[in-house]
C-alpha positions as CSV (number, residue, x, y, z in Angstrom):
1,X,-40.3,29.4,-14.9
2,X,-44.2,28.8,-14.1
3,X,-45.2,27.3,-11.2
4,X,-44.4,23.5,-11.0
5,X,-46.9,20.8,-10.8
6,X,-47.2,18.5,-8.2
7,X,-48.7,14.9,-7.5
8,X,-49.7,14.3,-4.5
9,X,-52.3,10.7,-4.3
10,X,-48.9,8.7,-3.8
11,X,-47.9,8.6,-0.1
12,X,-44.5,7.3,-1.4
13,X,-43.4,10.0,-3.2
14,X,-44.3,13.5,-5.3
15,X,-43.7,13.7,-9.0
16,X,-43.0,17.6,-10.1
17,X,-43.3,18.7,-13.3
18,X,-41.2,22.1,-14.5
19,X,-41.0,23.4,-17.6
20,X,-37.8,21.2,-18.2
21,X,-37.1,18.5,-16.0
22,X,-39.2,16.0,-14.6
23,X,-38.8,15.3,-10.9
24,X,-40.0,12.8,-8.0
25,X,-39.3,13.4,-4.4
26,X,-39.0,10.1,-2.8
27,X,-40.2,10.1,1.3
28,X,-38.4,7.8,3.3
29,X,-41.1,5.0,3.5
30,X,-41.3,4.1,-0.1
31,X,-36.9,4.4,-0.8
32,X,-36.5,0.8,0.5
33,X,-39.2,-0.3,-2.5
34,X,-37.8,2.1,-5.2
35,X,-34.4,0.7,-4.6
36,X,-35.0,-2.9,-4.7
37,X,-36.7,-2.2,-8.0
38,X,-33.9,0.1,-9.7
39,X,-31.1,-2.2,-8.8
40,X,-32.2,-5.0,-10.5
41,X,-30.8,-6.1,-13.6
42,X,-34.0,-6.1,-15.3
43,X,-35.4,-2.5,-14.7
44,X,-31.7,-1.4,-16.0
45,X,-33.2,-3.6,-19.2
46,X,-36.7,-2.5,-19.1
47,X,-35.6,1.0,-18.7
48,X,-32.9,1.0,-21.7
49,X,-35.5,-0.9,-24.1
50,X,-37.4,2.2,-23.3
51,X,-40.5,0.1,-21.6
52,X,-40.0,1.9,-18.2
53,X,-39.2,5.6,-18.3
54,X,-35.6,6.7,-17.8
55,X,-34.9,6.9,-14.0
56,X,-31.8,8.5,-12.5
57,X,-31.4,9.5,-8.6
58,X,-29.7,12.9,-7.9
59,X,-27.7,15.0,-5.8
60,X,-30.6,16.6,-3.7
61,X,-28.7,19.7,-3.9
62,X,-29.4,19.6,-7.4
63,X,-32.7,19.5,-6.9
64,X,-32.8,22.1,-4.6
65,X,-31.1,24.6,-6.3
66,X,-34.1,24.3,-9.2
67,X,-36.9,24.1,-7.0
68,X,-36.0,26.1,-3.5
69,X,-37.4,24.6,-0.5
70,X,-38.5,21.2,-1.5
71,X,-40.8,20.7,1.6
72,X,-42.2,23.6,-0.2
73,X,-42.8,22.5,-3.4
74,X,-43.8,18.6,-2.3
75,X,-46.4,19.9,0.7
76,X,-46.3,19.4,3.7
77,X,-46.8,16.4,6.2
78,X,-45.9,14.0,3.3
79,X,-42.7,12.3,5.2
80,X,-39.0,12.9,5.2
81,X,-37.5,13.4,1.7
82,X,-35.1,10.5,1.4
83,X,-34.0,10.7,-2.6
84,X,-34.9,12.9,-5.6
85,X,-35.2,11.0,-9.2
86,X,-35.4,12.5,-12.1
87,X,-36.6,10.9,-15.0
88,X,-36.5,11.2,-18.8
89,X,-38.8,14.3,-20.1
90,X,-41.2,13.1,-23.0
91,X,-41.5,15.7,-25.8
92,X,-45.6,15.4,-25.4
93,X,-48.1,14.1,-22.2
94,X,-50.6,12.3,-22.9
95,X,-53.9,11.1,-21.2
96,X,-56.4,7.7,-21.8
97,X,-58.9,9.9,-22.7
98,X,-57.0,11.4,-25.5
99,X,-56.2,7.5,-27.0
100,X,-57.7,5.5,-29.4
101,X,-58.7,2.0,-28.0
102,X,-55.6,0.4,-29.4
103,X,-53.7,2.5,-27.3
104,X,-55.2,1.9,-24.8
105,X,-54.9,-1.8,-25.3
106,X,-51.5,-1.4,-25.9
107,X,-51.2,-0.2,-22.4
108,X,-52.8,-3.0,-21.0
109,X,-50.6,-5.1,-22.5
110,X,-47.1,-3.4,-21.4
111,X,-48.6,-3.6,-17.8
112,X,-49.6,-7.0,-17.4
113,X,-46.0,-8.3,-19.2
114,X,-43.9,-5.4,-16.3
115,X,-46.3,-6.9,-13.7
116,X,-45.6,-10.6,-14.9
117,X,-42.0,-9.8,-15.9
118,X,-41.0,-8.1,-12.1
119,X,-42.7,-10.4,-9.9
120,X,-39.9,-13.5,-11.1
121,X,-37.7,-10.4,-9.5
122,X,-39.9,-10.5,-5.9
123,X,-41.2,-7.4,-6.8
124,X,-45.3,-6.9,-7.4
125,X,-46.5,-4.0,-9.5
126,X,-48.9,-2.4,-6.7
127,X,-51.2,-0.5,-9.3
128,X,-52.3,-1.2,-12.6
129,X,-54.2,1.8,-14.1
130,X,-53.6,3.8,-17.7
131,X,-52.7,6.6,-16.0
132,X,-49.9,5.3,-15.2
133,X,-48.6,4.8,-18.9
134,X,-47.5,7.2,-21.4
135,X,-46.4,7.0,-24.7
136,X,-43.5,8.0,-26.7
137,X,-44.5,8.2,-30.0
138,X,-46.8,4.8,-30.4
139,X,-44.9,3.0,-27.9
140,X,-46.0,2.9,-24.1
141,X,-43.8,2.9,-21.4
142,X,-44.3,2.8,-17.7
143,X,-44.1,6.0,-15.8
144,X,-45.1,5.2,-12.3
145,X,-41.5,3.8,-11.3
146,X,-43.2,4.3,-7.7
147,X,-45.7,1.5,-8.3
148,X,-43.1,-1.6,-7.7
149,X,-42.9,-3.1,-4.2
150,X,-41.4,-5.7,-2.5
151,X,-43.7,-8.4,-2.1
152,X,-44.4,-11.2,0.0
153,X,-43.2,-14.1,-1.9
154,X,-45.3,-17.0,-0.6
155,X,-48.2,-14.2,-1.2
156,X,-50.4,-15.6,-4.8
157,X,-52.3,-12.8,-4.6
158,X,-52.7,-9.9,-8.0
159,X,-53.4,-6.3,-5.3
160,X,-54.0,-4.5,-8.5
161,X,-56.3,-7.3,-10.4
162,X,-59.7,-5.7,-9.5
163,X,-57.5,-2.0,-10.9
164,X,-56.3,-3.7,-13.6
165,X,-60.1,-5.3,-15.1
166,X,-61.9,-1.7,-14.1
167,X,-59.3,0.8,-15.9
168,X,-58.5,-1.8,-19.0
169,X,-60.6,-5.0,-19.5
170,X,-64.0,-3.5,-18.8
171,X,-63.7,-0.5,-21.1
172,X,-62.3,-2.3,-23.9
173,X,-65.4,-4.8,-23.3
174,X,-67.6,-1.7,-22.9
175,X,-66.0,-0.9,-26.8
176,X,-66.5,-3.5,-28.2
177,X,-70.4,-4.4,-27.0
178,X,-71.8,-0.7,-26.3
179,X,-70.0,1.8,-28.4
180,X,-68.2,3.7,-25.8
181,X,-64.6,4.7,-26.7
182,X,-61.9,5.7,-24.0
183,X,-62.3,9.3,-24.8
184,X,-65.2,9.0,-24.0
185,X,-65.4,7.5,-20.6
186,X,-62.3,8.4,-19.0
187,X,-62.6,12.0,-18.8
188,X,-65.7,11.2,-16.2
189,X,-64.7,8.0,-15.0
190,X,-60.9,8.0,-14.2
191,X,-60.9,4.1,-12.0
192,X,-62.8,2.9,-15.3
193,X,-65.8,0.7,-14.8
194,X,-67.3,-1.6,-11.9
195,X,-69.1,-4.7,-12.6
196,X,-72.3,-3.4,-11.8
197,X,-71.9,-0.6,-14.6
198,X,-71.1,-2.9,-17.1
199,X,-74.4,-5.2,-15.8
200,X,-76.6,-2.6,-16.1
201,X,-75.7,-2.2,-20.2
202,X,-76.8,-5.6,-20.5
203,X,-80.1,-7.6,-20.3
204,X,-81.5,-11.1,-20.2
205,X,-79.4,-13.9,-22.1
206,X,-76.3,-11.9,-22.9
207,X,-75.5,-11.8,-19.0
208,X,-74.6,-15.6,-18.9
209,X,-72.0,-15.4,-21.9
210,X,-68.6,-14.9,-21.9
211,X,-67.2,-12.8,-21.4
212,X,-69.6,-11.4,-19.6
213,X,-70.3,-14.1,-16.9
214,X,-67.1,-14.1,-15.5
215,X,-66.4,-10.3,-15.8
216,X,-69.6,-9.0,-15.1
217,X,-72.6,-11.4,-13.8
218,X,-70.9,-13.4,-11.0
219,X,-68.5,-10.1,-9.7
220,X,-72.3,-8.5,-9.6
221,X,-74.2,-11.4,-8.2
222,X,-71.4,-12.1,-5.3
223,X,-71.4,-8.2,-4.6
224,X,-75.2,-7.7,-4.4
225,X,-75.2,-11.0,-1.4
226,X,-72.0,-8.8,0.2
227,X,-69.7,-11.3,-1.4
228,X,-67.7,-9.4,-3.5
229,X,-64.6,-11.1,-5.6
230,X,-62.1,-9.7,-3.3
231,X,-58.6,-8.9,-5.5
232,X,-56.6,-7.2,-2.5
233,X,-56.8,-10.1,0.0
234,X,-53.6,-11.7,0.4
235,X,-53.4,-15.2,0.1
236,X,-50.4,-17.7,1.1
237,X,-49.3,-19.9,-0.7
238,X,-47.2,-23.4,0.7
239,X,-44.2,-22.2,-1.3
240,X,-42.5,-19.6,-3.0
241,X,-42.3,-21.8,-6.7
242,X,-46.1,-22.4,-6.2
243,X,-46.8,-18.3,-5.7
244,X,-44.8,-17.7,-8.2
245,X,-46.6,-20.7,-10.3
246,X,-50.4,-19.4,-9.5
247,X,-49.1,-15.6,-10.1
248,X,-48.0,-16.4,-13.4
249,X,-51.4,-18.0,-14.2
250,X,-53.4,-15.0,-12.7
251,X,-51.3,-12.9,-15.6
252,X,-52.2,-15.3,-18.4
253,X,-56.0,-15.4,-17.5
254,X,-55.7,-11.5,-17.7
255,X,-53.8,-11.4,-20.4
256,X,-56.9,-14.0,-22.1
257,X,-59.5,-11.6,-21.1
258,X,-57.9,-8.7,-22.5
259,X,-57.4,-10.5,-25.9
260,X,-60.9,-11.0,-25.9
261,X,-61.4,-8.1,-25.9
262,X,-59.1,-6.3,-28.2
263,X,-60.0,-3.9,-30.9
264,X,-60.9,-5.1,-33.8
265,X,-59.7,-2.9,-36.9
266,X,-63.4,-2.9,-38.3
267,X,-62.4,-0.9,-41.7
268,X,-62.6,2.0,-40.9
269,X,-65.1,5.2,-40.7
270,X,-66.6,7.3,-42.7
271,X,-63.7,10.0,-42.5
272,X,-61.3,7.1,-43.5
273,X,-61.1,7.3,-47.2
274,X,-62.1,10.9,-46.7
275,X,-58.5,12.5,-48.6
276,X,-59.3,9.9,-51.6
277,X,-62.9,9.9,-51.8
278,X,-63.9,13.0,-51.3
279,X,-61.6,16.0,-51.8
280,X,-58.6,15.4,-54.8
281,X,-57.3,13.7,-58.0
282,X,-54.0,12.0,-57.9
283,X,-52.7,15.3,-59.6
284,X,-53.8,17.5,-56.7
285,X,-52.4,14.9,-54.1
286,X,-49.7,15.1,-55.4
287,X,-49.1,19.0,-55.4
288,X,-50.3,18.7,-51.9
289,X,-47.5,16.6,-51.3
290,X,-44.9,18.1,-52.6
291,X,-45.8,21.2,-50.6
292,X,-45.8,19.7,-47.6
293,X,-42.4,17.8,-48.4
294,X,-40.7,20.6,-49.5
295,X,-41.9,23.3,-46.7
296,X,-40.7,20.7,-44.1
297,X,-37.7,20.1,-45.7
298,X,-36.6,23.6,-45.6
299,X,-37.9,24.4,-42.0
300,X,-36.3,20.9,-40.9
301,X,-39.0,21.1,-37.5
302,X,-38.1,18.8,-34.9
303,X,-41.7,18.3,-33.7
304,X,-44.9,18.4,-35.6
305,X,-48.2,19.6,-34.8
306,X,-50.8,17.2,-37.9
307,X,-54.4,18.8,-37.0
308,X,-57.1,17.1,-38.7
309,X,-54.5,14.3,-39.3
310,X,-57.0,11.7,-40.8
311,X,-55.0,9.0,-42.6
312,X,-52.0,10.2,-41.4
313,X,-50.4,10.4,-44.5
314,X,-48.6,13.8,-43.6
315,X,-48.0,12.6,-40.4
316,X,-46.1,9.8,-41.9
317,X,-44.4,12.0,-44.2
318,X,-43.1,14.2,-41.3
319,X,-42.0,11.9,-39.0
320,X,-40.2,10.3,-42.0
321,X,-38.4,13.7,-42.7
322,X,-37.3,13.4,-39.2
323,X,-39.9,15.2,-37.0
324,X,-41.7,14.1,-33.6
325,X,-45.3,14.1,-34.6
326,X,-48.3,15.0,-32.8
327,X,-51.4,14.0,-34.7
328,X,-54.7,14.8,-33.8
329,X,-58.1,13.9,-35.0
330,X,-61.9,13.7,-33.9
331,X,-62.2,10.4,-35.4
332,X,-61.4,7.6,-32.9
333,X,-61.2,4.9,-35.9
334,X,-58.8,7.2,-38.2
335,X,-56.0,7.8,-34.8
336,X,-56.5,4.0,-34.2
337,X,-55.4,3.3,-38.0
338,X,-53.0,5.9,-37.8
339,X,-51.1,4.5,-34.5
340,X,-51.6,1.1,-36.0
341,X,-49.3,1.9,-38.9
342,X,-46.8,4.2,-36.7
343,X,-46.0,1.2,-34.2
344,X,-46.0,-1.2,-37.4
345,X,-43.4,0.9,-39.3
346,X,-41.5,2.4,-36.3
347,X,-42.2,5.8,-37.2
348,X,-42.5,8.7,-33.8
349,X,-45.8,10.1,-34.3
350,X,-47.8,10.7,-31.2
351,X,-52.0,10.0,-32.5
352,X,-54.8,11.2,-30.1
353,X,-58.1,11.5,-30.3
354,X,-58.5,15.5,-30.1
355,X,-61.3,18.2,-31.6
356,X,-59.3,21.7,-31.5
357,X,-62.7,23.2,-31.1
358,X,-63.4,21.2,-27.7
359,X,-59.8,20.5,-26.9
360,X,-59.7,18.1,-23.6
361,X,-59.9,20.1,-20.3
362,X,-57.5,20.3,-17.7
363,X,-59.0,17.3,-15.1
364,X,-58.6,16.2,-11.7
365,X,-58.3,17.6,-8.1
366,X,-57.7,21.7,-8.6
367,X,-57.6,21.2,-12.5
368,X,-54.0,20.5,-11.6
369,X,-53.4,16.7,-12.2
370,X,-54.0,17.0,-16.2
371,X,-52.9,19.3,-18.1
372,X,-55.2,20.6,-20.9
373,X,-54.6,19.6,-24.4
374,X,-54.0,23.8,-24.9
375,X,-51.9,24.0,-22.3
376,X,-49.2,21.3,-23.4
377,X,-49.7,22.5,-26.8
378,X,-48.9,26.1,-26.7
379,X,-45.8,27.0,-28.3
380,X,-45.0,23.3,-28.2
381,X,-44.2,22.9,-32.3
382,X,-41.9,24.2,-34.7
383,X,-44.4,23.8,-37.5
384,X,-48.3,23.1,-37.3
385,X,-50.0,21.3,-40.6
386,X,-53.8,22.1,-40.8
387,X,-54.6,20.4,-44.1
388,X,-58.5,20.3,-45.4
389,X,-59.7,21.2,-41.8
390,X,-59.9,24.8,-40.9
391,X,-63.6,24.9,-42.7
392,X,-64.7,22.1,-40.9
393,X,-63.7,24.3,-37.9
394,X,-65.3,27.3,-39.0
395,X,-68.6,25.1,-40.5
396,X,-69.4,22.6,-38.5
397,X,-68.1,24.0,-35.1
398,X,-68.5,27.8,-35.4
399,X,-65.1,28.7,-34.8
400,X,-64.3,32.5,-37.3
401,X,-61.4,32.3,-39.3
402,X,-59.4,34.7,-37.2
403,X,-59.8,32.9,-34.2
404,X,-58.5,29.2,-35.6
405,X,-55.2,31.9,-36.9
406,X,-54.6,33.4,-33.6
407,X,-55.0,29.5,-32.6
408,X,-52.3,28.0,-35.2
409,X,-50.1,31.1,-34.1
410,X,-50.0,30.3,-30.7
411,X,-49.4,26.5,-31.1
412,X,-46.4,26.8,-33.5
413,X,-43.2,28.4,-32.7
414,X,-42.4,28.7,-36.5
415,X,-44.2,28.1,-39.0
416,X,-47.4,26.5,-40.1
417,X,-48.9,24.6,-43.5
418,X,-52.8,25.7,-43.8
419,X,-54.7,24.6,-46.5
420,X,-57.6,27.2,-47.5
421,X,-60.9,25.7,-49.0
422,X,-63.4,28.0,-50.3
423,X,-67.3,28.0,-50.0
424,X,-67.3,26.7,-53.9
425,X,-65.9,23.3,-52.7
426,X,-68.0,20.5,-52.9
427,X,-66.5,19.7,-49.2
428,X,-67.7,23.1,-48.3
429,X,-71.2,22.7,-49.7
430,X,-71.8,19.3,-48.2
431,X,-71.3,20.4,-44.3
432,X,-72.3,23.8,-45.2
433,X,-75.7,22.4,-45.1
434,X,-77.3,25.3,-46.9
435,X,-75.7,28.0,-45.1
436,X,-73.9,28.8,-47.6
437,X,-74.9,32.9,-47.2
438,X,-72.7,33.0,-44.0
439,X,-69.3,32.1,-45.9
440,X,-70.1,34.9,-49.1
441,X,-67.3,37.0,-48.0
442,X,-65.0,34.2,-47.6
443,X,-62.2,33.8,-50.7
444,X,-58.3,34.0,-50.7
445,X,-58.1,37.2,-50.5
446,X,-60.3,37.6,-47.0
447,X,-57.9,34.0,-45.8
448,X,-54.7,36.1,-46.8
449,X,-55.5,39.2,-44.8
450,X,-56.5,37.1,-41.3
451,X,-53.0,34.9,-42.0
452,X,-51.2,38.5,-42.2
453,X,-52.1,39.6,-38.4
454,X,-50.6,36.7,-37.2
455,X,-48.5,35.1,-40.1
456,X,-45.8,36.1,-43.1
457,X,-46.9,34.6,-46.2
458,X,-44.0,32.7,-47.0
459,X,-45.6,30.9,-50.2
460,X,-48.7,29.5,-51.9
461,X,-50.1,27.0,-54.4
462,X,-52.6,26.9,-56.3
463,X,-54.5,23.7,-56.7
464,X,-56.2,22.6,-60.1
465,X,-59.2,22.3,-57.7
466,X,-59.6,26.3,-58.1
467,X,-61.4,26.3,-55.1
468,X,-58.4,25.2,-52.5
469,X,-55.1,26.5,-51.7
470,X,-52.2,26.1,-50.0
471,X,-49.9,28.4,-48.1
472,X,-46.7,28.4,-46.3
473,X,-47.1,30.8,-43.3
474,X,-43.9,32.3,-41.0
475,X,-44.5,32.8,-37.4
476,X,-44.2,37.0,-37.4
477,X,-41.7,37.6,-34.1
């Protein structure tokens, strides 16, 4: 087993991570919270409509006999162990600045309706960031079972408001107005963005508009004449029904600003009519197709690796044959389409914004509180597609042929679906850009030989494009 991960920023508890189970130490002074929360009818509801990750305390002993010393494990001086939880394993992790912006308005959305929905319950939800949120397939759910508390319930007062506009409002706005997508800024900005950021993008009328007035100017203003908007001071109210009254308006005001600022589906990018436009006749699709169908068919995978997933159309067509599905492209407006049409039609496909050759770095204090993209990915799928992409690896990025093989080898533990295009293709010409004399040596026959050090060929197709190809490839044990 490799050496478990630990969180440690919570003084209420530890989550660790093994390679199989999912874990959280509870210390003694966040129990009392943690129990008034799972014993209420409505986390047994959230939980089972699979909004709030599946929770479940254990016999420490259990525990124990996994982990060894759990002092150990947790670090020390973090409190007296009083419970161990363990909660439903996800089949894939997940990080805001792998999501498209629908995602991660989606998020946004599942924590201010928890936060709203558990505060009728006298419980407050005591921080409201993405990282708190995963996904299973394109539905979010609430990991951070640790974030409910008891509150005060003549207390009117949001603690995580400020959290909440900084980590999901602001970006969204900083979307929509600047261009800046969540991949973008959350690998270097993990609390989001204050006010004064935000100010700064802006200049002269635009400042006094919504939303930017309330949002941005006045929060600026007030903190530049040490008069900040303060959304951690409690406030009492002269009841209970009227806290609970000015609460539930606090949600719907947030709930307004983040509506305002939703992502818009804009039509696209340039990649997004890229399989239609660009590369085959309905023939060829169609070949493609039935490849793809009838490989997955016969390897039945249970989770999918779509690299370069663009529409999503194989995506769709693997989670539809029963898969989990991964998909992955560089394209922040082609993984936003493609989670829009998983969440419409139900279907457990997993889209993130990902470039294999720049795969997102492990992050945070040590490298040890994310994961890289790699490192959840090795030997995480039973069969990896990489349709129309490996030249745009090996073009555009640099990346030789045997290197994106020894790549698809190590992220499948099965089998894999690469489709070859050669320096003839019109694709190939267009982002070859001239350097065509690089790729002479590059045909089927020099594709073959790199598959076979990894790779049995287990079957091929010839397009009537002459100038792409498909192959089956088996994992070699």
């Amino acid at each position: 087993m490799s050496e478990p991960v630990v969180s440690f920023r919570d003084p209420s508890g530890s989550l660790v991570l093994t390679d199989d189970r999912v874990l959280r130490l509870i210390w003694d002074d966040g129990f009392a919270d943690f129990q008034a929360f799972i014993n209420t009818d409505r986390a047994r509801e959230e939980i089972a409509a699979g909004r709030v990750v599946g929770t479940r305390l254990i016999e420490r002993s259990d525990a124990e006999a996994e982990l060894g010393e759990l002092g150990d494990v947790a670090g020390e001086n973090r409190g007296t162990l009083a419970a161990v939880a363990e909660h439903d394993k996800l089949s894939f992790a997940s990080y805001p600045y792998e999501w498209p912006a629908d995602m991660l308005y989606a998020a946004g959305v599942l924590t201010l309706d928890l936060a709203a929905a558990f505060q009728r319950d006298g419980l407050g939800l005591k921080d409201a960031t993405p990282f708190n949120v995963q996904f299973r397939g394109p539905t979010p759910l609430l990991v951070d079972v640790l974030s409910f508390e008891r509150r005060d319930p003549m207390d009117f007062t949001w603690l995580a408001e400020g959290q909440f506009i900084r980590t999901f409002v602001l970006p969204l706005l900083a979307l929509r107005y600047f261009g800046i997508h969540p991949h973008q800024l959350f690998l270097t900005h993990r609390d989001g963005l204050e006010p004064e950021e935000v100010y700064r993008m802006n200049s002269g009328f635009r400042r006094l508009t919504p939303p930017f007035l309330g949002l941005v100017t006045l929060p600026t203003w007030l903190a530049g004449k040490g008069e900040r908007l303060d959304h951690g001071r409690k406030r009492q109210a002269k009841s209970d029904e009227q806290a609970t009254f000015i609460l539930a308006s606090v949600f719907k005001r947030l709930r307004r600003a983040l509506d305002r600022v939703r992502p818009g589906n804009t039509g696209g990018s340039h990649w997004s009519r890229y399989m239609q436009e660009h590369s085959y006749d309905e023939h060829d699709f169609r070949t493609k197709e039935r490849f793809v169908h009838d490989t997955l068919t016969e390897a039945k995978p249970r989770q999918v690796l779509d690299v370069g997933c663009n529409t999503g159309h194989f995506s769709a067509l693997a989670a539809q044959l029963g898969a989990d599905v991964v998909a992955i492209d560089l394209d922040p407006a082609v993984v936003g389409a493609v989670w829009r049409r998983a969440s419409q039609d139900g279907l457990p496909i997993l889209p993130l914004v990902q470039n294999l050759a720049r795969p997102s770095p492990a992050v945070g204090w040590n490298y040890r509180e994310g994961s890289s993209f790699l490192d959840r990915a090795t030997k995480g799928f039973d069969a990896v597609l990489m349709l129309a992409v490996i030249h745009h690896m090996m073009v555009t990025e640099g990346i030789p042929l045997e290197e994106i093989i020894s790549l698809a080898a190590g992220l499948t533990r099965g089998s894999a679906v690469i489709e070859f295009v050669a320096p003839g293709d019109p694709m190939f010409v267009r982002i070859a850009r001239g350097r065509d004399s690089l790729y002479r040596g590059l045909d089927a026959e020099a594709f073959e030989s790199a598959a076979e050090t990894r790779f049995a060929i287990a079957g091929k197709e010839q397009l009537e494009n002459p100038h792409r190809i498909l192959y089956r490839l088996q994992l070699r044990q």
